[in-house]
SELUM-75305 format. One line per 5 residues: number of its first residue (from 1); their letters; for each residue x, z, y of N, C-alpha, C, CB. Coordinates in steps of 0.2 Angstrom, whole numbers. Each point is the difference from the previous one (the first is absolute). Glycine has a CB too. Layout:
NUM = A = X:Z:Y:X:Z:Y:X:Z:Y:X:Z:Y; ...
END
This chain:
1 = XXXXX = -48:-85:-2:-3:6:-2:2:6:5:0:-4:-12; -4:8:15:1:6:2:-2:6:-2:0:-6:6; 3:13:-3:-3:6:-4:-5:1:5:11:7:-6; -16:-5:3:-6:1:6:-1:8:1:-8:-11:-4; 9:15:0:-1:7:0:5:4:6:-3:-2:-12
6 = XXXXX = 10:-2:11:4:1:8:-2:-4:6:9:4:-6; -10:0:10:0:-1:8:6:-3:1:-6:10:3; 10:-17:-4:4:0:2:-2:-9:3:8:12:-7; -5:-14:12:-1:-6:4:6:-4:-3:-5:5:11; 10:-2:-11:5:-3:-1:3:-1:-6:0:2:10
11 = XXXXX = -1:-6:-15:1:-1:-7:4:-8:-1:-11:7:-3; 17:-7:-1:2:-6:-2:5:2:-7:0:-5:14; -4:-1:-17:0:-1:-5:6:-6:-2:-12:4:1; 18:-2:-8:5:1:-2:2:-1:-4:-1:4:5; 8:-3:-9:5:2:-3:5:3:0:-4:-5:-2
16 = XXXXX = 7:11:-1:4:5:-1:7:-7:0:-9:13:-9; 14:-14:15:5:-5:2:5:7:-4:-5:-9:16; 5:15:-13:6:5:-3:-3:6:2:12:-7:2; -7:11:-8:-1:9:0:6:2:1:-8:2:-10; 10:4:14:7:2:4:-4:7:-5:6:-8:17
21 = XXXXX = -4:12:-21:-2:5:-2:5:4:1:-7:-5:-6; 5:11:7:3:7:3:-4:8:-6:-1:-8:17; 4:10:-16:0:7:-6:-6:1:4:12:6:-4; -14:-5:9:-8:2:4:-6:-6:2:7:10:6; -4:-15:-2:-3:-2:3:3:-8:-1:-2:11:8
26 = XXXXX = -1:-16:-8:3:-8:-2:-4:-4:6:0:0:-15; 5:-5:17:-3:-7:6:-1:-5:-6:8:1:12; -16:-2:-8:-2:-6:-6:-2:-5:4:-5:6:-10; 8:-12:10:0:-6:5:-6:-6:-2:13:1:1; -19:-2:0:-3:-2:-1:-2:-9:4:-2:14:-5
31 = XXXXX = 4:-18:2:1:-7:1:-9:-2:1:13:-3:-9; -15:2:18:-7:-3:-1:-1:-6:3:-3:11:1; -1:-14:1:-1:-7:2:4:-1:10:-15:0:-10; 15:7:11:0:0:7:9:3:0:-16:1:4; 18:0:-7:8:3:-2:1:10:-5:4:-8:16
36 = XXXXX = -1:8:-12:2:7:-7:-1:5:4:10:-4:-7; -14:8:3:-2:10:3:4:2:-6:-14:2:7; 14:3:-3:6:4:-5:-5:8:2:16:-8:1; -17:9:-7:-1:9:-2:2:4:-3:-5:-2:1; 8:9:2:4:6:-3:-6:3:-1:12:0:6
41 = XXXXX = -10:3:-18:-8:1:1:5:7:-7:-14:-17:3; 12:20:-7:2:6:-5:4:-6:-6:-11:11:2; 15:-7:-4:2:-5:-4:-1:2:-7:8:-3:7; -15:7:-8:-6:3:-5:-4:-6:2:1:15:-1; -4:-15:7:-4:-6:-1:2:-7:-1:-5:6:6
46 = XXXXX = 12:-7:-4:2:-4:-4:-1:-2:-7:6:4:7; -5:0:-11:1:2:-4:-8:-1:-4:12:6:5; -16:-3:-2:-7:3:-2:-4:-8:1:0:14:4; 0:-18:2:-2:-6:0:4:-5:-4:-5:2:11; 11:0:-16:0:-5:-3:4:-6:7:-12:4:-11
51 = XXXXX = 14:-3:16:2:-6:4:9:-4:-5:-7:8:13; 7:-12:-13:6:-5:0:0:-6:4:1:3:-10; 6:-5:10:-2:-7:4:-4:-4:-2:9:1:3; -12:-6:-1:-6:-3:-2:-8:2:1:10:-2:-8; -11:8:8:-4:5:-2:-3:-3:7:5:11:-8
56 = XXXXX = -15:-13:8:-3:-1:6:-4:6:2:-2:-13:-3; 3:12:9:-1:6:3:-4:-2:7:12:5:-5; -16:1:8:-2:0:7:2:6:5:-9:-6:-5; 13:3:8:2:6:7:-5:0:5:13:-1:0; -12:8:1:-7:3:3:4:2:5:-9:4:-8
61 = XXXXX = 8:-7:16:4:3:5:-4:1:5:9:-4:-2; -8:11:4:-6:5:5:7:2:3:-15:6:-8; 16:-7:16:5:3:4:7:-2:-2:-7:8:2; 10:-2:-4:7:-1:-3:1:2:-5:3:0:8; -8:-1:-13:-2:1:-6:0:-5:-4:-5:8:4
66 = XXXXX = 8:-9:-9:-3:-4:-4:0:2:-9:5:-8:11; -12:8:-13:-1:2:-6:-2:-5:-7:-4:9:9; 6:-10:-15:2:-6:-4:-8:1:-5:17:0:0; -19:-4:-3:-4:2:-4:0:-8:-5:-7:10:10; 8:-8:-17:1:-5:-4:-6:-3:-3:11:5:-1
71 = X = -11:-13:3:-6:-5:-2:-2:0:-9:4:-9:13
END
């Protein structure tokens, strides 16, 4: 599955491996077919997507960006 509405090329699809949560900001490690991206993303969206470990997920990586969007 992909998100078609974002422009993005570069998508892999996942699971939430770990959460390193931070009063602002949380590293969320996401376990994909091809090894682990890790995204520093609010730790409201944390929070707001409902992420836990387990939790399938797609990272969206445009540059040195990488943005989580939950399946």
């Amino acid at each position: 599955m992909t998100i078609q509405a974002i422009n993005v090329r570069n998508q892999f699809k996942g699971h939430v491996r770990e959460i390193v949560r931070g009063d602002v900001v949380s590293e969320i490690d996401v376990e994909t077919p091809w090894g682990v991206v890790t995204s520093v993303i609010t730790t409201r969206s944390v929070d707001d997507l409902g992420l836990v470990v387990g939790t399938e997920v797609v990272a969206l990586v445009k540059s040195t960006e990488v943005s989580l969007a939950r399946l």
